[in-house]
MDAnalysis code that builds the backbone (N, CA, C; Angstrom):
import MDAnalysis as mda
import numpy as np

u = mda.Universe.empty(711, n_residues=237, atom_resindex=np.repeat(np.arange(237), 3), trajectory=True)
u.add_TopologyAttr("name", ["N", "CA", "C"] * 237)
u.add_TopologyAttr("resid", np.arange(1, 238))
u.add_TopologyAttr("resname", ["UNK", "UNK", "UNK", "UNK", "UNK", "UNK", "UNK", "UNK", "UNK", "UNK", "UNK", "UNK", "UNK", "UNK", "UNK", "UNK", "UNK", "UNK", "UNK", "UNK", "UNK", "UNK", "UNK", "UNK", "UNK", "UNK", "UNK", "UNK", "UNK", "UNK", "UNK", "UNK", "UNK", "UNK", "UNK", "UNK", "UNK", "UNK", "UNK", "UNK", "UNK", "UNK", "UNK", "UNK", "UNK", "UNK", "UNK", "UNK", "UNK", "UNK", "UNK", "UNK", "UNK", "UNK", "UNK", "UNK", "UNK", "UNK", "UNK", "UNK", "UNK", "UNK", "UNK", "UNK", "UNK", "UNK", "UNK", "UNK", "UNK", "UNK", "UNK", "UNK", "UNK", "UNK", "UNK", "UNK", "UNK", "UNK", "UNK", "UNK", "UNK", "UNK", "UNK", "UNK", "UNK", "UNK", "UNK", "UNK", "UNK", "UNK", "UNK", "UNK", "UNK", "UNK", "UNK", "UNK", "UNK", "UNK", "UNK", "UNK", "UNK", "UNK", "UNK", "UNK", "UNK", "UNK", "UNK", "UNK", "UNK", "UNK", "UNK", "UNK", "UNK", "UNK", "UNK", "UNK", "UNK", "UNK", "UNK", "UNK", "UNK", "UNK", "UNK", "UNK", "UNK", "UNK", "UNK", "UNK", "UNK", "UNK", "UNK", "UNK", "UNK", "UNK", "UNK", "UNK", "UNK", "UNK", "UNK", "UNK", "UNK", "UNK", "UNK", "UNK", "UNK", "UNK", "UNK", "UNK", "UNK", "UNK", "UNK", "UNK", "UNK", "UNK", "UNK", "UNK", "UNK", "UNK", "UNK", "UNK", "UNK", "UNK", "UNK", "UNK", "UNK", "UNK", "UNK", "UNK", "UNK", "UNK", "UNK", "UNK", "UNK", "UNK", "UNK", "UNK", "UNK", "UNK", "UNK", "UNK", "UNK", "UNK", "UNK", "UNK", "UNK", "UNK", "UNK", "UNK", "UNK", "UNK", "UNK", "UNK", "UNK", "UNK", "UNK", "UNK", "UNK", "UNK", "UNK", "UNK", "UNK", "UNK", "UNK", "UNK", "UNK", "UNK", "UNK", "UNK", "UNK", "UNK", "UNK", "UNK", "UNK", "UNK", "UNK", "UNK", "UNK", "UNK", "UNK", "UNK", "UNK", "UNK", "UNK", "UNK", "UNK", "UNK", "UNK", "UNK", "UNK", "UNK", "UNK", "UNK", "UNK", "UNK", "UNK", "UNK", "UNK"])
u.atoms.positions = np.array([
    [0.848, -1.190, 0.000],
    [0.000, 0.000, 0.000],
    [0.881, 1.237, 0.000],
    [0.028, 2.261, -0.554],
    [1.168, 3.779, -0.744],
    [1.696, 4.067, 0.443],
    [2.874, 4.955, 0.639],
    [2.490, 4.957, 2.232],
    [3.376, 3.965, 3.310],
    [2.938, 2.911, 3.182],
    [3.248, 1.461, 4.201],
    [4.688, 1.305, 4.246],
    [4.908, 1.410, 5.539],
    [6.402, 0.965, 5.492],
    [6.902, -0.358, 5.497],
    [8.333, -0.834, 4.949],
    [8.154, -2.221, 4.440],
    [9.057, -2.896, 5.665],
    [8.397, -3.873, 6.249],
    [9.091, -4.419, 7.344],
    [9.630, -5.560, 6.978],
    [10.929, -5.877, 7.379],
    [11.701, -7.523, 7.669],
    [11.527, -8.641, 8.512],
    [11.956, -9.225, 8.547],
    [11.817, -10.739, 9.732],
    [13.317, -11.098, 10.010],
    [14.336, -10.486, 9.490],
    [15.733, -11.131, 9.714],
    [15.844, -11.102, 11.398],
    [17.381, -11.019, 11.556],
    [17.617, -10.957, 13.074],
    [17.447, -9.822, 13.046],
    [17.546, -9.423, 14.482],
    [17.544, -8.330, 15.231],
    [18.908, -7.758, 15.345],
    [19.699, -6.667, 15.048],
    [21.137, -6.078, 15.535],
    [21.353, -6.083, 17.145],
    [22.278, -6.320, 17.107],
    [22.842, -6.524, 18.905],
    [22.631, -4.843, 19.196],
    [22.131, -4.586, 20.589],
    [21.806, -3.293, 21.100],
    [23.769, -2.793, 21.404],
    [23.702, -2.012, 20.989],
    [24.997, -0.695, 21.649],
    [24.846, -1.420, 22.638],
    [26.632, -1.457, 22.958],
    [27.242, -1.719, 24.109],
    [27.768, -0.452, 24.635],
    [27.852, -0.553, 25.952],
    [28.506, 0.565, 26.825],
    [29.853, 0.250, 27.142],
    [30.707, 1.314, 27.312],
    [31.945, 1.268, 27.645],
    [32.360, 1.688, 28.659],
    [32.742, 1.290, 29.785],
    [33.624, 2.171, 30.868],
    [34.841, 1.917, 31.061],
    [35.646, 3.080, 31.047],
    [36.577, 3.286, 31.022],
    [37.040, 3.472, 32.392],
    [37.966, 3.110, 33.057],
    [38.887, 3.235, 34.378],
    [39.954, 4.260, 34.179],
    [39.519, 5.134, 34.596],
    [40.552, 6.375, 34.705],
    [41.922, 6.029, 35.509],
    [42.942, 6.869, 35.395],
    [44.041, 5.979, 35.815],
    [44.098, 6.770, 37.626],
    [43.925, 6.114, 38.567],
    [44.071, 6.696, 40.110],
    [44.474, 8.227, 40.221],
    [45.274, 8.617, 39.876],
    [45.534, 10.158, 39.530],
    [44.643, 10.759, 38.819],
    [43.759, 10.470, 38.047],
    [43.010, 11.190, 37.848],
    [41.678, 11.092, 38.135],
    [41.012, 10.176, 38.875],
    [39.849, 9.539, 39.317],
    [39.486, 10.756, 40.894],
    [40.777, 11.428, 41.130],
    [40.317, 11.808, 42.503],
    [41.325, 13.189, 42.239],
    [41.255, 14.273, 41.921],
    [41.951, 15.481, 41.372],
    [41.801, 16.446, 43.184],
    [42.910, 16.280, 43.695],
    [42.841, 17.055, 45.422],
    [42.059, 18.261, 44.879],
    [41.187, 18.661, 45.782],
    [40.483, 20.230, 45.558],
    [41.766, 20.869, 46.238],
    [41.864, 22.634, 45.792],
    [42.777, 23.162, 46.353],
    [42.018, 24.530, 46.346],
    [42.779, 25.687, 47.139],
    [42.188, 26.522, 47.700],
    [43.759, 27.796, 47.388],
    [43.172, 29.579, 47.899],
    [44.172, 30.189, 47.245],
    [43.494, 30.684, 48.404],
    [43.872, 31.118, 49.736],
    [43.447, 31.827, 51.443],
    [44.335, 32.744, 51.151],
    [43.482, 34.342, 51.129],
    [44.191, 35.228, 51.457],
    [44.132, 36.238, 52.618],
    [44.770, 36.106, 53.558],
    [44.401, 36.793, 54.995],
    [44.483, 38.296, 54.933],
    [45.023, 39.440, 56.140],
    [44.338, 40.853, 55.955],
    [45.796, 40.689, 56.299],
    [46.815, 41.076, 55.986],
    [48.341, 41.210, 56.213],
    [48.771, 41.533, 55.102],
    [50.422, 41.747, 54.900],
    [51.203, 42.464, 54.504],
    [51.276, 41.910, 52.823],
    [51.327, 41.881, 51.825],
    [51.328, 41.591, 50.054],
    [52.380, 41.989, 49.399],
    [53.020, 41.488, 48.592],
    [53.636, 42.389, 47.834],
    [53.927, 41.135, 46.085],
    [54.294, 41.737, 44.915],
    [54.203, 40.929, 44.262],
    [54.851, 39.821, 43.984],
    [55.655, 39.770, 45.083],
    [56.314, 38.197, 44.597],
    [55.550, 37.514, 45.555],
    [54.860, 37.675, 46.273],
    [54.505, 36.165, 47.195],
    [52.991, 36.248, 46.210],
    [52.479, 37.545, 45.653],
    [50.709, 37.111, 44.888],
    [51.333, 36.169, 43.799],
    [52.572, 36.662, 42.893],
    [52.595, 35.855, 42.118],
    [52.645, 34.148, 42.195],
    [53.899, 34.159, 43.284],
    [54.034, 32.757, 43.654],
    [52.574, 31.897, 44.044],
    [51.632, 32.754, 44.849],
    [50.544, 32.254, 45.235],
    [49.130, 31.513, 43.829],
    [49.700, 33.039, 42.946],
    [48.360, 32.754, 41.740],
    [49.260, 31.664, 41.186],
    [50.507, 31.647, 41.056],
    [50.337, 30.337, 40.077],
    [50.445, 29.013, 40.641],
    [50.482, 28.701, 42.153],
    [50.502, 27.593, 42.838],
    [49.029, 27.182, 42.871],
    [48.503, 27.734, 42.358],
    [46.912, 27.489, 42.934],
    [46.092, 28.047, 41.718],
    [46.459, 27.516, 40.804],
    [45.804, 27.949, 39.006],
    [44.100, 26.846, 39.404],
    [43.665, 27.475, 39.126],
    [41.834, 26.391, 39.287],
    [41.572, 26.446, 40.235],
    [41.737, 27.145, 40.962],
    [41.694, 26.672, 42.958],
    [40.400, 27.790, 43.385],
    [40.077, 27.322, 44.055],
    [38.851, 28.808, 44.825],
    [39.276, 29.543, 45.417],
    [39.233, 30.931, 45.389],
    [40.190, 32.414, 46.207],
    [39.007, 32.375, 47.312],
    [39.595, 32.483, 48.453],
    [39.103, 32.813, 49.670],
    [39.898, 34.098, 50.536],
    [39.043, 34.752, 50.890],
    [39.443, 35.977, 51.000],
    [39.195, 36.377, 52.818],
    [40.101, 36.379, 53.624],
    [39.893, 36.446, 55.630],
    [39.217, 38.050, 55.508],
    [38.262, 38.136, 55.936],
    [37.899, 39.486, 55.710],
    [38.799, 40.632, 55.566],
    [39.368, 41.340, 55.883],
    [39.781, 42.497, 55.171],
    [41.278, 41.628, 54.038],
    [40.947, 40.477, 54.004],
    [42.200, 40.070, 53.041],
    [41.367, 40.182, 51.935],
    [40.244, 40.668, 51.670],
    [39.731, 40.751, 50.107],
    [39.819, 42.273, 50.018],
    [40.162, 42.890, 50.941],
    [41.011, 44.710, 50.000],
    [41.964, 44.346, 49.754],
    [43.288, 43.242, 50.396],
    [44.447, 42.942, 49.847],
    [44.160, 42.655, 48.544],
    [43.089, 41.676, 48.330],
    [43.587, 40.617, 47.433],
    [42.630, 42.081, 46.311],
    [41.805, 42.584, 45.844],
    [41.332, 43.774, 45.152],
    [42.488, 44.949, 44.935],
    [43.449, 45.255, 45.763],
    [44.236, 45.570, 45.202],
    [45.624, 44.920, 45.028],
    [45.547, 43.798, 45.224],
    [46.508, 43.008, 43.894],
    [45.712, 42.456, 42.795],
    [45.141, 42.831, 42.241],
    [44.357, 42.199, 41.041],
    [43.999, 41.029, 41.330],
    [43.078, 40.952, 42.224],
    [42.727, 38.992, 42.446],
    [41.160, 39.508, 42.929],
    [40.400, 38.580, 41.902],
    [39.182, 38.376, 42.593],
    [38.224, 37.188, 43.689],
    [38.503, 37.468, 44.474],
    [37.719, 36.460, 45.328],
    [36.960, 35.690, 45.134],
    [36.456, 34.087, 45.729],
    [35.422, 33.328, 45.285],
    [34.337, 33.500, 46.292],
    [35.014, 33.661, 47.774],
    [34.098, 33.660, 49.149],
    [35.188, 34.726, 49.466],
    [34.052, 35.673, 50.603],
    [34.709, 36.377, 51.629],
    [34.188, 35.884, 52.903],
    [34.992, 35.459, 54.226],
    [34.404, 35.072, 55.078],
    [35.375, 35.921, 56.491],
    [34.058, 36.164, 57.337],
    [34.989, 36.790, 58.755],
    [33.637, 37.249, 59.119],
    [34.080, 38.238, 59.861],
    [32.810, 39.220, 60.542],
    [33.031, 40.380, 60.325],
    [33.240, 40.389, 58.702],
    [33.566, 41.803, 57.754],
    [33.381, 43.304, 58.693],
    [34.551, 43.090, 59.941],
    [34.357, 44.250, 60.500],
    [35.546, 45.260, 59.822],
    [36.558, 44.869, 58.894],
    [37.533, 44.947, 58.084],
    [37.252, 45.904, 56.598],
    [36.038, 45.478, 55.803],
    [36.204, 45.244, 54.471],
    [35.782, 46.738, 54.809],
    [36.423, 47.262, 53.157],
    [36.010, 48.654, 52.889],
    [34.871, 48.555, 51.347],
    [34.285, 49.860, 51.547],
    [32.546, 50.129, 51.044],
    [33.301, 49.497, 49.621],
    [34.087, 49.689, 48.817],
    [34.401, 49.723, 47.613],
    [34.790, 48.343, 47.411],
    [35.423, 47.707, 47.880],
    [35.496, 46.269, 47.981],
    [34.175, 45.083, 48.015],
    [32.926, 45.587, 49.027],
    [31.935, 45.105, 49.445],
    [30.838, 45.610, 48.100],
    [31.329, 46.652, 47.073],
    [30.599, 47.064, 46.058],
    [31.251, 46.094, 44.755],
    [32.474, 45.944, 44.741],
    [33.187, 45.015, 44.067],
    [32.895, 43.819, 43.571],
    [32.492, 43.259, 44.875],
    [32.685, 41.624, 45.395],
    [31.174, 41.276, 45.759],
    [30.049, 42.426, 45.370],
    [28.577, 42.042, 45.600],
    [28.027, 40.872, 45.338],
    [28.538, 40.374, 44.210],
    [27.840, 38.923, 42.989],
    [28.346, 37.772, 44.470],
    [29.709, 37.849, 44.791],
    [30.771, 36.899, 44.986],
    [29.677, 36.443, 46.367],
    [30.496, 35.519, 46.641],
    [29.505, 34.494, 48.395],
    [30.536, 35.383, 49.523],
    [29.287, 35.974, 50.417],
    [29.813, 36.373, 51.485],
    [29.184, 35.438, 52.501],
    [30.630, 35.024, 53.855],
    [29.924, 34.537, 54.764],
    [30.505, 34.736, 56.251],
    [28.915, 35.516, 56.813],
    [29.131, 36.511, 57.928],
    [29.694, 35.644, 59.283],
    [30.564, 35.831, 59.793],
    [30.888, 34.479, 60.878],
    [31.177, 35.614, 61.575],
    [30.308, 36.249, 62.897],
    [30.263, 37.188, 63.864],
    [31.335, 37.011, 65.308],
    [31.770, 35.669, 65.314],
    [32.036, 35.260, 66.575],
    [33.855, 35.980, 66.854],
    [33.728, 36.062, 68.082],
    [34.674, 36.875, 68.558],
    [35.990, 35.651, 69.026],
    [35.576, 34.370, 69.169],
    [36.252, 33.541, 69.814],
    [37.514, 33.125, 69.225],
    [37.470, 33.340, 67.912],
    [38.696, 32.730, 66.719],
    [38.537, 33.976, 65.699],
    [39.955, 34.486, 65.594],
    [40.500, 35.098, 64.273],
    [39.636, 34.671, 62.774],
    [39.827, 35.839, 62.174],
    [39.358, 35.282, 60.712],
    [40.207, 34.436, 59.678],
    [41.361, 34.086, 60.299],
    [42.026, 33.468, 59.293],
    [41.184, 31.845, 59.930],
    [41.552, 31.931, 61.059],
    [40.999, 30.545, 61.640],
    [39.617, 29.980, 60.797],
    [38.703, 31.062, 61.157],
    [37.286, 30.762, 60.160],
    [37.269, 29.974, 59.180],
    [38.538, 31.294, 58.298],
    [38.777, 30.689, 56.730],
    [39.603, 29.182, 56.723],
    [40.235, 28.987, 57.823],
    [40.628, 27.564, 57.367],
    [39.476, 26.239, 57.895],
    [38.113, 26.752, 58.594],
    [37.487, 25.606, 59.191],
    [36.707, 25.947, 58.249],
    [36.154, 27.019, 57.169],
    [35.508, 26.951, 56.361],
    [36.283, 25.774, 54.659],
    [37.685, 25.914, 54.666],
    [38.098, 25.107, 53.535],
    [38.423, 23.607, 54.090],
    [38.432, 23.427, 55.393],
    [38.358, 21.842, 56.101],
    [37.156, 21.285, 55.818],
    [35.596, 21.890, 55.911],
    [34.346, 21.866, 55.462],
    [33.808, 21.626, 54.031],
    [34.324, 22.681, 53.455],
    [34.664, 22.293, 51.809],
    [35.432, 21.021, 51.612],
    [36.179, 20.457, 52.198],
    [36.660, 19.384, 51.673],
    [38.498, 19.477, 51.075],
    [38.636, 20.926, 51.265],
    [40.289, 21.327, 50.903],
    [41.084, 20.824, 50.839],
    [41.882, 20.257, 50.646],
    [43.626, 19.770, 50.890],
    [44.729, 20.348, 50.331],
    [44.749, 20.977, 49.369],
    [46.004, 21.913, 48.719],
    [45.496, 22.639, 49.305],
    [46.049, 24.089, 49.928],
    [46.143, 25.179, 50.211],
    [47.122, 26.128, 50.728],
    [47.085, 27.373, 49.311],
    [48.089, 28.419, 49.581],
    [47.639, 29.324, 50.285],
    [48.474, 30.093, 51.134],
    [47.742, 31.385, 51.607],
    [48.566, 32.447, 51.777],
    [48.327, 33.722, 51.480],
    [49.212, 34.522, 51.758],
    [48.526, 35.737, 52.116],
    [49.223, 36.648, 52.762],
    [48.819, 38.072, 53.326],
    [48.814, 37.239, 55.081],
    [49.306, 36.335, 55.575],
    [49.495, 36.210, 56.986],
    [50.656, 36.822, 57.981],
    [51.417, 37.478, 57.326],
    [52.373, 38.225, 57.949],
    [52.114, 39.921, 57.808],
    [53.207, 40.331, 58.264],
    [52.924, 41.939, 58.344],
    [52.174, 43.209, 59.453],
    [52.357, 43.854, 58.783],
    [51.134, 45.081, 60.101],
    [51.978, 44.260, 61.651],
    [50.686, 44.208, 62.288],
    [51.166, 44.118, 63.950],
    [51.204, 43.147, 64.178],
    [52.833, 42.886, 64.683],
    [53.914, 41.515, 65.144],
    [52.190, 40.775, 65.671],
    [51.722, 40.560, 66.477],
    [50.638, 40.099, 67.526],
    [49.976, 39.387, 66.510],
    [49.649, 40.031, 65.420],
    [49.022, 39.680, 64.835],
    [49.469, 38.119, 64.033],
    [50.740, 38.639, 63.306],
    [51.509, 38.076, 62.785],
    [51.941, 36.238, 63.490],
    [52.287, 36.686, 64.495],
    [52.941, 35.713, 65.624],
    [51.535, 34.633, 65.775],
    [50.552, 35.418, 66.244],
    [48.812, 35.119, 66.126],
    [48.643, 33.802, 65.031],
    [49.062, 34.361, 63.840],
    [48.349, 33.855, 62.489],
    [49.389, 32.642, 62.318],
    [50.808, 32.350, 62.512],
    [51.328, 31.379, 62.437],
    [50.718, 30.136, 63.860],
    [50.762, 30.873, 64.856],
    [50.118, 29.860, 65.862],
    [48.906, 28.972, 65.313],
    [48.228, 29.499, 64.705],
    [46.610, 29.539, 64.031],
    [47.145, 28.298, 62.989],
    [47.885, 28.626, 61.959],
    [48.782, 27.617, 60.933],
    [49.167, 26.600, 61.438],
    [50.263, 26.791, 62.562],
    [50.752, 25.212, 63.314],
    [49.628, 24.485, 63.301],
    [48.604, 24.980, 63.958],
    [47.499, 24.064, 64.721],
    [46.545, 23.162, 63.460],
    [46.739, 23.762, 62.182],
    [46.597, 23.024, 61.006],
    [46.644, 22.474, 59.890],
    [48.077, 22.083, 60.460],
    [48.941, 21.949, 59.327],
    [48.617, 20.266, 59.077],
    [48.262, 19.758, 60.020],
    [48.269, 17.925, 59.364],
    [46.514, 17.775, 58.739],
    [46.269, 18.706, 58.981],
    [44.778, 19.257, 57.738],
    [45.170, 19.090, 56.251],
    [45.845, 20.236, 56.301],
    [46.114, 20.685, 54.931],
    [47.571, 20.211, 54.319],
    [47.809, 20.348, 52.978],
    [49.017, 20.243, 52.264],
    [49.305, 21.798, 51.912],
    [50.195, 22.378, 52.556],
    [50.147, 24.133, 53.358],
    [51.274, 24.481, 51.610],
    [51.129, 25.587, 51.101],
    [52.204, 26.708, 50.358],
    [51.953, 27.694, 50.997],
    [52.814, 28.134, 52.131],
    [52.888, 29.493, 52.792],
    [53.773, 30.719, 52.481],
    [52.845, 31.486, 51.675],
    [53.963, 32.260, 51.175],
    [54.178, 33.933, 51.399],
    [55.154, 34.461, 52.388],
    [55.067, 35.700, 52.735],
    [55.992, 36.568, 51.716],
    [55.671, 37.611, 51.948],
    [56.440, 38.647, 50.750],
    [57.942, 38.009, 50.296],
    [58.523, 37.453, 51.599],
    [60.479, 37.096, 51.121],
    [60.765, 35.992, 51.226],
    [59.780, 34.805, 51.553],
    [60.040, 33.652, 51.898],
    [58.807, 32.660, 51.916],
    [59.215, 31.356, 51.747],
    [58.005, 30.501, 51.807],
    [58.472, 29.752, 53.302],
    [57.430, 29.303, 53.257],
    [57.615, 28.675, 54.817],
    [56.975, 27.481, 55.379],
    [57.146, 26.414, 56.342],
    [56.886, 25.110, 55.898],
    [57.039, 25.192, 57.717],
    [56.259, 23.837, 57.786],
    [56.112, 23.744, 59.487],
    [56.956, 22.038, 58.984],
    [57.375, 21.778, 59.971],
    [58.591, 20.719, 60.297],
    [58.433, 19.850, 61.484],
    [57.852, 18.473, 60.819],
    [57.179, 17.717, 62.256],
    [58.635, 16.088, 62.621],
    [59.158, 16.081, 61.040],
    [59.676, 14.981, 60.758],
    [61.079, 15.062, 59.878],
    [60.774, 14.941, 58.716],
    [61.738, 15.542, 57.631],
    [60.920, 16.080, 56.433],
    [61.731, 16.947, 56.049],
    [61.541, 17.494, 54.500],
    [62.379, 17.493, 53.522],
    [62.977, 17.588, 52.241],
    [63.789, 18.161, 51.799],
    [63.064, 19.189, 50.467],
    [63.790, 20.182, 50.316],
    [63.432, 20.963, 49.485],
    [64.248, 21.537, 48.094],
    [63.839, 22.145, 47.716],
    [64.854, 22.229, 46.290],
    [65.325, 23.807, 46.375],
    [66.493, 24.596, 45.922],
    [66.863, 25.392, 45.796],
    [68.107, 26.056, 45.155],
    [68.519, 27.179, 45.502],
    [69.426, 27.230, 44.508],
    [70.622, 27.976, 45.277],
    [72.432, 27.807, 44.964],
    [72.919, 27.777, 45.906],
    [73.340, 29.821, 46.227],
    [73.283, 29.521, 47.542],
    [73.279, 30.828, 48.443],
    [71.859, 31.222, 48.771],
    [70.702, 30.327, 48.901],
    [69.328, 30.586, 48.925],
    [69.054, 30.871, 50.248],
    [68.489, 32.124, 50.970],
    [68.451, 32.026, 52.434],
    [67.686, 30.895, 53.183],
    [68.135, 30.428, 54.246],
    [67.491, 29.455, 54.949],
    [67.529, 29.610, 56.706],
    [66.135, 29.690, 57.219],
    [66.288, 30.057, 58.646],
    [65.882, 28.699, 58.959],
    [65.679, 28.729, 60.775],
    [64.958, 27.336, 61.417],
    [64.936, 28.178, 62.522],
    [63.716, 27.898, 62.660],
    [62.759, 28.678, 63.920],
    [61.801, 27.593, 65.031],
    [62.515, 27.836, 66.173],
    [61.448, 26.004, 66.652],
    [60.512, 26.872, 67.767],
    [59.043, 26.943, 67.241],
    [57.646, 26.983, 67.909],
    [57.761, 25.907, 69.026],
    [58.356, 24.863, 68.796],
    [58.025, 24.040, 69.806],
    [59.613, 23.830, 70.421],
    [59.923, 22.963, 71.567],
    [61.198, 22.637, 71.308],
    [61.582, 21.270, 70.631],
    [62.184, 21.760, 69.630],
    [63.211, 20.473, 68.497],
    [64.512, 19.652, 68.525],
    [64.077, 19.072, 69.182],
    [64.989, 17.811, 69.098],
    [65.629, 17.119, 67.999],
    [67.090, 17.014, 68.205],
    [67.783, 15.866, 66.927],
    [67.705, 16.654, 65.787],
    [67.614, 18.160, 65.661],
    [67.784, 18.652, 64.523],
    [68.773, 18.442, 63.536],
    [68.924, 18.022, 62.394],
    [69.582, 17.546, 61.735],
    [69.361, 17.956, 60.053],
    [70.388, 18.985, 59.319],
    [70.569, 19.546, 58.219],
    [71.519, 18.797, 57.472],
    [70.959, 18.670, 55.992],
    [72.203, 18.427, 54.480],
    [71.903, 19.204, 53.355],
    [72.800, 19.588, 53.118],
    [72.998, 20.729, 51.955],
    [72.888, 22.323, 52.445],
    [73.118, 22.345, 53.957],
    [73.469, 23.928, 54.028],
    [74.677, 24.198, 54.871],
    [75.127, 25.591, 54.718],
    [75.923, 26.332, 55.106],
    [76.646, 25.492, 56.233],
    [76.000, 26.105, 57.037],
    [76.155, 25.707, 58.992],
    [75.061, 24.093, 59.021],
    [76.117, 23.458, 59.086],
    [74.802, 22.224, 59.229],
    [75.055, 21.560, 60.309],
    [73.965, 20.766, 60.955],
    [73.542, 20.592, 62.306],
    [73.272, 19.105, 62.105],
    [73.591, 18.815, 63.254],
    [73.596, 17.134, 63.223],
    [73.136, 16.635, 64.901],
    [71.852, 16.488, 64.868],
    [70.929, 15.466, 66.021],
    [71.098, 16.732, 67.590],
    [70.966, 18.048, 66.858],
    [71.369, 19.117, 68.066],
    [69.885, 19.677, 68.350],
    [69.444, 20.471, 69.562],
    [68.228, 20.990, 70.139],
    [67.949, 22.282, 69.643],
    [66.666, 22.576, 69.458],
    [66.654, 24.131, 68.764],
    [65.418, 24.524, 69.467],
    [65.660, 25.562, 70.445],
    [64.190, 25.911, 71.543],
    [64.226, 27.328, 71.748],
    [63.093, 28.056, 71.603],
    [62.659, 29.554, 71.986],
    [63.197, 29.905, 73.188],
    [64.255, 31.054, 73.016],
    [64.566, 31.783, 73.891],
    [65.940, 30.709, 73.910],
    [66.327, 30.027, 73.418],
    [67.742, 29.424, 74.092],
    [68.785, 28.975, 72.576],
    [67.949, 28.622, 71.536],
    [68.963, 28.596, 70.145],
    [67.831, 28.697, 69.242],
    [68.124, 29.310, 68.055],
    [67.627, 29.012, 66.770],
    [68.515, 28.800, 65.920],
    [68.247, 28.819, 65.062],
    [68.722, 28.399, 63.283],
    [68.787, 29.553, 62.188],
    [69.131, 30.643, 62.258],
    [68.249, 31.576, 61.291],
    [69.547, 32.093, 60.803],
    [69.705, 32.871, 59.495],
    [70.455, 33.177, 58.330],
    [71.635, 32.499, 57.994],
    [70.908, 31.229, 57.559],
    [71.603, 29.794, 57.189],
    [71.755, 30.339, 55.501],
    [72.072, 28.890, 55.070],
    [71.775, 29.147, 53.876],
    [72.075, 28.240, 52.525],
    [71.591, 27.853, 51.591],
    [71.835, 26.487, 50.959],
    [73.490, 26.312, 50.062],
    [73.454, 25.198, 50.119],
    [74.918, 25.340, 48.959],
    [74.790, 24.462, 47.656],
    [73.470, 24.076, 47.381],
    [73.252, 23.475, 46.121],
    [71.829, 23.706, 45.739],
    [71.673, 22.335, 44.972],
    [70.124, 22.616, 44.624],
    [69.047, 21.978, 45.146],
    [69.153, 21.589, 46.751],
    [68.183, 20.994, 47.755],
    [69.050, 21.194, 48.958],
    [67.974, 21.423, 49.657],
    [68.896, 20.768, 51.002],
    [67.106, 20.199, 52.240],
    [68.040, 19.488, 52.771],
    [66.951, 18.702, 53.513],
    [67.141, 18.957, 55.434],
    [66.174, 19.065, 56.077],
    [65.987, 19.041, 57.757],
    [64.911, 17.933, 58.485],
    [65.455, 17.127, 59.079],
    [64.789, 16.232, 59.994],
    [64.696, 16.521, 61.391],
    [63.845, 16.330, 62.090],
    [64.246, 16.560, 63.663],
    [63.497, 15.199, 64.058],
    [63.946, 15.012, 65.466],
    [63.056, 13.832, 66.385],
    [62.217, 13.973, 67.108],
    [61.947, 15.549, 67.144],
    [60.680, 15.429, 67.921],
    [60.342, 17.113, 67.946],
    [59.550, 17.729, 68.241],
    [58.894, 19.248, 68.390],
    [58.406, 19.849, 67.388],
    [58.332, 20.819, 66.754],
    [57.991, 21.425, 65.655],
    [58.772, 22.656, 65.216],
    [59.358, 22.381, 64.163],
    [60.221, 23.550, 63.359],
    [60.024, 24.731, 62.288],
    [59.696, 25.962, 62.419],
    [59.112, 26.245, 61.163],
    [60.556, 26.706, 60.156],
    [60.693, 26.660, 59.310],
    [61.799, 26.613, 57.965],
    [60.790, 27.938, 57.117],
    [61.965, 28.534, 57.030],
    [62.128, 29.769, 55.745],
    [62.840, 29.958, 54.905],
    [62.747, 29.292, 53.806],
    [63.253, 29.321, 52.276],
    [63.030, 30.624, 51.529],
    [64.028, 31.139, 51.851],
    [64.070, 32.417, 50.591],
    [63.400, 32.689, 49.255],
    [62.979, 33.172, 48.713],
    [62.253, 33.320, 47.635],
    [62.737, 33.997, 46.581],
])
């Protein structure tokens, strides 16, 4: 008939098969990472070092660290504190962006910002603008850091130096005559240096009685272990 469509009786075609593919472990689980910028001191070598350690990452901004980060050319993803900090032009800026008001007097705003990226789910995280302005402050914001550092996988980066908390060993890469301090928050035991200047072998490093500071590398790594306390290390930049 006109019209009629003409039907078969053969077999039937096998239906589409599906494919899954197994991504290779590295890429099945991509760490989220984060770019924390606190209300302290900036300048362009630690924004730079920061923007490109943290390319895709979410900018989080400690309340008045989003006028820092507005005038270094960085736009924020969240501002979080108890924006007793931010100025009118910033807060006109950053209108679209997620603000989140955390009023409480009990913990600093950097603190906030790091129980807000523990929440998110974070594990890379750079941060910078934690030094500068008033020592108290300063001294403040690293205490705040120690306390979460086995949180995070930390890039701490202040205007002249990056900086690394020291529970065990590290080694790092550098280049020779690179400044290198050792500063012990806690007291450090068995301190023990290779590849610098003045190097130290299984000796004590404690506040108010020795430090470590304007060391300095003689190749292109050098490494620090201790046996016990906590060390913070400043690698020149």
């Amino acid at each position: 008939m006109p019209g009629q469509m003409k039907t078969t009786t053969g077999p039937r075609p096998e239906p589409m098969r599906s494919w899954v593919f197994a991504l290779p472990s590295n890429r099945r689980k991509m760490k989220r990472r984060a770019l924390l910028i606190a209300n302290g001191e900036l300048n362009q070598t630690d924004v730079q070092f920061g923007m490109d350690t943290c390319k895709r990452g979410l900018i989080i901004a400690a309340d008045g660290g989003a006028n820092q980060a507005i005038e270094a050319g960085i736009i924020p993803d969240v501002v979080i504190g108890d924006m007793d900090s931010i100025q009118p032009q910033t807060k006109e800026l950053l209108a679209a962006k997620r603000w989140i008001l955390k009023p409480s007097q009990e913990m600093g705003d950097l603190e906030k910002a790091l129980l807000f990226c523990q929440e998110e789910g974070i594990e890379e995280l750079t941060i910078i603008g934690f030094t500068g302005g008033r020592l108290d402050h300063a001294l403040g914001n690293l205490s705040v850091l120690a306390r979460y550092d086995r949180v995070f996988q930390y890039r701490l980066f202040s205007p002249h130096a990056e900086l690394f908390f020291v529970r065990d060993t590290i080694t790092l890469p550098s280049n020779p005559g690179t400044p290198v301090s050792l500063v012990p928050l806690d007291k450090a035991q068995g301190v023990t240096t290779k590849g610098l200047a003045y190097p130290l072998c299984s000796e004590p490093l404690s506040v108010g009685q020795r430090e470590g500071t304007s060391n300095r590398a003689t190749g292109t790594q050098f490494s620090i272990s201790i046996a016990s306390g906590l060390l913070l290390v400043f690698r020149g930049l």
